[in-house]
C-alpha positions as a printed Julia matrix, in Angstrom:
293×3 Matrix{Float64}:
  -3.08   25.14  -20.07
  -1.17   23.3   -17.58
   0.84   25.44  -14.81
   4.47   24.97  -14.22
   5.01   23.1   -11.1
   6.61   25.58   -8.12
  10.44   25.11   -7.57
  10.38   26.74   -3.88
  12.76   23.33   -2.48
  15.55   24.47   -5.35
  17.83   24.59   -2.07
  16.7    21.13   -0.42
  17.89   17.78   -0.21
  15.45   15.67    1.07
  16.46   11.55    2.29
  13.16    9.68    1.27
  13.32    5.78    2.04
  11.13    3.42    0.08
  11.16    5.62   -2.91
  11.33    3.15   -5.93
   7.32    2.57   -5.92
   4.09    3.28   -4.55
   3.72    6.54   -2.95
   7.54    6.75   -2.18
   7.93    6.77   -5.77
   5.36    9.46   -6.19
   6.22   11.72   -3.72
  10.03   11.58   -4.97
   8.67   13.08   -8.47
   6.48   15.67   -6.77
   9.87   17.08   -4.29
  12.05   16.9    -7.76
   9.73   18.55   -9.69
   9.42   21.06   -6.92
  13.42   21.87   -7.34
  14.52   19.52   -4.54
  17.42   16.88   -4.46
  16.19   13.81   -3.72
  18.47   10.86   -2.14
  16.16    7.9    -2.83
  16.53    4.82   -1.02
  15.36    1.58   -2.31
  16.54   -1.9    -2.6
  15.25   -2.42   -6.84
  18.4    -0.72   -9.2
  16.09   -0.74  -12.0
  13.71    1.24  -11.07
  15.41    3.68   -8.88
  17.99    4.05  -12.13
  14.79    5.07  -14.16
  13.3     7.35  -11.22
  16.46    9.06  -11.39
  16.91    9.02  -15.09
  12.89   10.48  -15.16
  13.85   13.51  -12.8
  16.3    14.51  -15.81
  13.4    16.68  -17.03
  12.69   17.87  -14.08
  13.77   21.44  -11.69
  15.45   19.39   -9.07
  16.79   15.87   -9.35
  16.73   12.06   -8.01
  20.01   10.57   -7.02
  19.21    6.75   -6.35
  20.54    5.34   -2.96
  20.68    1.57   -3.24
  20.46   -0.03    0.18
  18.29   -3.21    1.77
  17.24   -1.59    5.61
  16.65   -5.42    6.94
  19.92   -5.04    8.7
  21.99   -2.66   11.06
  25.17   -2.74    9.03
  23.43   -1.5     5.87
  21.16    1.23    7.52
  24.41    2.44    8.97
  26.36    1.77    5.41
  23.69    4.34    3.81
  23.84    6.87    6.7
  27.78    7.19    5.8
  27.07    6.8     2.4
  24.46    9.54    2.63
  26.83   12.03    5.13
  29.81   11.24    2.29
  27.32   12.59   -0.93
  25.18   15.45    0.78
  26.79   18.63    2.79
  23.2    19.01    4.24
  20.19   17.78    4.85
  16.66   19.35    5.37
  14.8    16.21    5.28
  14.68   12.33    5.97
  11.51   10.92    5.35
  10.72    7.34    6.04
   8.64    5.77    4.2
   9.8     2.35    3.52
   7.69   -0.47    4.93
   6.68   -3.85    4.27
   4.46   -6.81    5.52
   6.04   -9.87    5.57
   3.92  -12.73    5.24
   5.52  -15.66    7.59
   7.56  -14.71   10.45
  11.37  -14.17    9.81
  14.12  -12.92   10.82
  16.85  -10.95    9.84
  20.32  -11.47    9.7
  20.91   -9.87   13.22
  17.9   -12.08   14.23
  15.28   -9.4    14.38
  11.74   -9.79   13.01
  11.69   -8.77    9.6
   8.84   -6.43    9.88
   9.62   -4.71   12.82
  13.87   -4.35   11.89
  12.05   -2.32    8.45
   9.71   -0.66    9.39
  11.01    0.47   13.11
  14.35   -0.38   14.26
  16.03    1.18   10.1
  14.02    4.13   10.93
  14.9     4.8    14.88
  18.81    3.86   13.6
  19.29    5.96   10.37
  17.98    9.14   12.42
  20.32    8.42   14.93
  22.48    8.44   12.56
  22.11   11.15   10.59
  20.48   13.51   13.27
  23.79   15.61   13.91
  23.92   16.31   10.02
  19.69   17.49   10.2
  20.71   19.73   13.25
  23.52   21.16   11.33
  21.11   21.73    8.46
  18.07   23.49   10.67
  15.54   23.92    9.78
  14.88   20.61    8.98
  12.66   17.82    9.43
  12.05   14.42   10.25
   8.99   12.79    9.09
   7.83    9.29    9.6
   4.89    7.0     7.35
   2.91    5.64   10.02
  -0.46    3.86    9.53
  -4.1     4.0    11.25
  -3.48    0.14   11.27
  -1.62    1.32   14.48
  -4.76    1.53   16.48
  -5.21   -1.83   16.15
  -1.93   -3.05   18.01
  -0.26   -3.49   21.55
   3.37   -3.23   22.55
   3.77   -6.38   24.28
   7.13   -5.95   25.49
   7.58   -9.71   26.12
   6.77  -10.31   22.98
   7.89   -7.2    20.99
   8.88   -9.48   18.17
   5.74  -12.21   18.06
   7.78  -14.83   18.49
   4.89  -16.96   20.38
   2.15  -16.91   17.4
   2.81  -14.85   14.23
   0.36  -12.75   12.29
   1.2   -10.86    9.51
  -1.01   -8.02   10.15
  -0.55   -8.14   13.84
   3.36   -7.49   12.64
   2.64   -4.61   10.43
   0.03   -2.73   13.16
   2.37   -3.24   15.81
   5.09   -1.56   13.94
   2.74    1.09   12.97
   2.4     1.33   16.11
   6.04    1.81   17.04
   6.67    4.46   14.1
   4.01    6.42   16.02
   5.79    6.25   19.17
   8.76    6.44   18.15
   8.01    9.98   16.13
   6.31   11.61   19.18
   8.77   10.58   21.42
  11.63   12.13   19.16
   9.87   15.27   18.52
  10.05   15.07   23.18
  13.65   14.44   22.98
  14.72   17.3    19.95
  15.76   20.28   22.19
  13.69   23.62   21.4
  16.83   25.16   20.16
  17.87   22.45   17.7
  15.49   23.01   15.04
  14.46   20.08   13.95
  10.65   18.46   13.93
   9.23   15.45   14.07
   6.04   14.45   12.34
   4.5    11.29   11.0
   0.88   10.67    9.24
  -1.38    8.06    8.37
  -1.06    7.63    4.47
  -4.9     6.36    4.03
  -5.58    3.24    2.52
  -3.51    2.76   -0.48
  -4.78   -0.59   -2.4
  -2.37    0.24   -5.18
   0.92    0.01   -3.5
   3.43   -3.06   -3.52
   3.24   -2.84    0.54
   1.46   -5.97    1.17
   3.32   -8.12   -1.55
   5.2   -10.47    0.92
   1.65  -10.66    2.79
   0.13  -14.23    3.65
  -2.6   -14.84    0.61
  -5.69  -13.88    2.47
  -4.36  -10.51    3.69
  -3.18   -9.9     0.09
  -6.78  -11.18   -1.5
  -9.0    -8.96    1.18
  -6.81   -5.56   -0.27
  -7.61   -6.45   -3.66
 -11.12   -6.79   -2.49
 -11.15   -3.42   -0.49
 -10.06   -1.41   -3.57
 -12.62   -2.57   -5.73
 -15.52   -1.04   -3.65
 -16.11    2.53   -5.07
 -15.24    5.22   -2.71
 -12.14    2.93   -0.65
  -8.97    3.86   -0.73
  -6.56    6.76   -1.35
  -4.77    7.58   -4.32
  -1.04    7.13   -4.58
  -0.78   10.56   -5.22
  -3.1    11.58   -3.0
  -0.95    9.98   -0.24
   2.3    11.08   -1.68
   0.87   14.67   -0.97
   0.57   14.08    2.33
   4.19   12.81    2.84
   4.8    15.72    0.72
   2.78   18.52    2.95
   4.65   17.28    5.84
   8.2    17.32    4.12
   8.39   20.86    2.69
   4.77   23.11    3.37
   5.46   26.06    5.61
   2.56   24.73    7.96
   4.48   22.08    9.3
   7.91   24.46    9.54
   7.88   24.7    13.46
   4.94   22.24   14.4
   6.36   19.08   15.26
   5.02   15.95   17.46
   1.98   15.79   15.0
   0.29   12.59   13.21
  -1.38   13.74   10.06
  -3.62   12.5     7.49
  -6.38   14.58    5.58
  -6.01   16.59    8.76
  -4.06   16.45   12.16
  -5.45   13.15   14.04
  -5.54   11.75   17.29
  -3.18    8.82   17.92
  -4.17    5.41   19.82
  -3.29    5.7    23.43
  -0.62    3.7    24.14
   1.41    6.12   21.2
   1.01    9.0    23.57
   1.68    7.22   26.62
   5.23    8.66   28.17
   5.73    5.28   29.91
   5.31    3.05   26.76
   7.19    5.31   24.53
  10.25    5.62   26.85
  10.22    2.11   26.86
  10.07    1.51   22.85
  12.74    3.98   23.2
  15.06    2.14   25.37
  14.81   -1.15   23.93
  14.71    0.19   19.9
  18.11    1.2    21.03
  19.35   -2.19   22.62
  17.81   -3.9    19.41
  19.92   -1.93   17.34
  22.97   -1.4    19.5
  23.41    2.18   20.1
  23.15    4.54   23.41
  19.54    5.61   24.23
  20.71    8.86   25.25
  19.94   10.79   21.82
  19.64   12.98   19.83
């Protein structure tokens, strides 16, 4: 007999980016069917119209957030859009990413991977910080990658402009997400109530992540999953976005990067110097103050 799922979030309305497939998509089905509201993000309509229709049947519910993060205008279109629909909110969870396969450039003229997967997450929580405060206890929780151990910040070079690699782009943004979450959960004073967390998803073969990825990168994933015992599970992963989002273990910790269990990030992640830094010039990339939140 199978057990009926818990509805413990019935009261929680949870932002979760990259939400229309791969883990995103999973995790949004395990927070609805735990009674939460779930503001999706995603740029496909179709299937962020049938995620939503799908949590129908479910305790809690999808509402489907269309927005493309590539630029600063539309991460800051969805913040107001997301202030106008919600009078709270106890989560944003960022978990859209992508690998781009040749370098290019937004339509501010940022690198593609890095304006995704860094600068829309650094931006929307600016943005929407003063409504999680309001909301405390409440959370901020960032999909990072062990991929980041791989990377530098080269600050002359933040964007690879002088010799492009695909997977060079998506560790070094790993990289920043890393940063960038334990220098937040610095900056969050005590009494605000908000945390920070971010965790390494495993090694998801199954996702759509590396679509945009140059052949080879794409080929040697297909490869990896095929050997018996590599990989995570989508759902598997979506549980740990999920633990971090809404288990009473991670209420008051913050500053943490999680997989299975709590890990150790790469060095220059922790380093004060390197983090301020990433701080400073995330916010000159995107055009905002650094003095938040």
């Amino acid at each position: 007999m199978q057990s009926t799922p818990p509805t413990d979030l019935a009261d929680r309305v949870i932002v979760l980016t990259g939400a229309t497939s791969g883990i995103g998509r999973r995790a949004a089905a395990t927070l609805a069917e735990r009674g939460a509201t779930v503001a999706a993000v995603g740029r496909n309509r179709e299937r962020g119209e049938a995620l939503a229709a799908e949590s129908d049947a479910t305790a809690g519910r999808v509402r489907f957030h269309r927005a493309d993060l590539a630029t600063r205008s539309a991460v800051r279109d969805l913040a107001a859009e997301l202030r106008e629909s919600y009078a709270r909110l106890d989560a944003l969870a960022h978990n859209a990413g992508l690998s781009a396969g040749s370098r290019t450039e937004t339509a501010d003229g940022t690198e593609l991977t890095l304006a995704v997967n860094h600068l829309a997450p650094y931006l929307l929580t600016r943005e929407l910080f003063d409504r999680l405060a309001a909301s405390a206890p409440a959370r901020v929780v960032v999909t990072a990658s062990d991929l980041h151990r791989r990377a530098t910040l080269d600050f002359d070079d933040l964007q690879l402009a002088d010799g492009y690699d695909p997977l060079d782009a998506y560790a070094r943004s790993k990289l920043a997400n890393v940063a960038f979450t334990l220098e937040l959960a610095d900056r969050i004073p005590d009494d605000a109530g908000v945390t920070a967390n971010c965790l390494h998803p495993g090694f998801v073969p199954s996702t759509n992540l590396f679509r945009d990825a140059a052949l080879r990168t794409r080929l040697a994933v297909r490869v990896a999953g095929l050997v018996p015992g590599v990989g995570t599970t989508r759902q598997a992963a979506a549980d740990r976005l999920v633990r971090l989002v809404a288990s009473p273990e991670y209420a008051e910790r913050t500053g943490r990067y999680v997989g299975e269990e709590e890990l150790t990030p790469a060095d220059p992640a922790t380093d004060p110097e390197t983090r301020e830094r990433l701080w400073t010039v995330s916010a000159d990339l995107v055009g905002v103050d650094p003095d938040w939140p």
